[in-house]
C-alpha positions in Angstrom: 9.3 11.7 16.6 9.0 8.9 19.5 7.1 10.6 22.2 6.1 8.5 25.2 2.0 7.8 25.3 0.8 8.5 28.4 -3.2 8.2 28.0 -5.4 5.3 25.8 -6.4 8.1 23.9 -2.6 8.8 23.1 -2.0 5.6 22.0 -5.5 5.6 19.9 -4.5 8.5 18.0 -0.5 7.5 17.2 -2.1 4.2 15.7 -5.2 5.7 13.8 -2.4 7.9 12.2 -0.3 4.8 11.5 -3.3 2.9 10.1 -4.4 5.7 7.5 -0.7 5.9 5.9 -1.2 2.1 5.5 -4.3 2.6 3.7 -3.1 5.1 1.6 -0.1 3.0 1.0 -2.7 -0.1 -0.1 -4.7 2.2 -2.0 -1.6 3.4 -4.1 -0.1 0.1 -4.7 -3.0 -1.7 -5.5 -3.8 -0.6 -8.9 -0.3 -0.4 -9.7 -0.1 -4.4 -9.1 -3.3 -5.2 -10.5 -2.1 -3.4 -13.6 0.8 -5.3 -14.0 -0.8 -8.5 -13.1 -3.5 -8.2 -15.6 -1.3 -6.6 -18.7 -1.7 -8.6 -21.9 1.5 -10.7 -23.1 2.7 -9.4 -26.6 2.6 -12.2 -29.3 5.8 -13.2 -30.2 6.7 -14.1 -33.5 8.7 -17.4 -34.0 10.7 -17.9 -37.3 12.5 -21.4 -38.3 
């Protein structure tokens, strides 16, 4: 998969691919961490 990069527009294109499965990493964690950040706390019920 490691394939020497002979030309700039080599090495552009290896990290343009490497930037958009970042992105679509961010975009699929995101909302998955803001959902557990904001969830509501259940009430709990204390009895003496």
């Amino acid at each position: 998969m490691v394939k020497p990069l002979h030309t700039l527009v080599d090495y552009y294109t290896h990290i343009k691919g490497i930037e958009y499965l970042i992105c679509v990493a961010f975009f699929v964690a995101f909302p998955v961490f803001f959902k557990y950040v904001n969830k509501e706390a259940k009430a709990v019920t204390v009895k003496k």
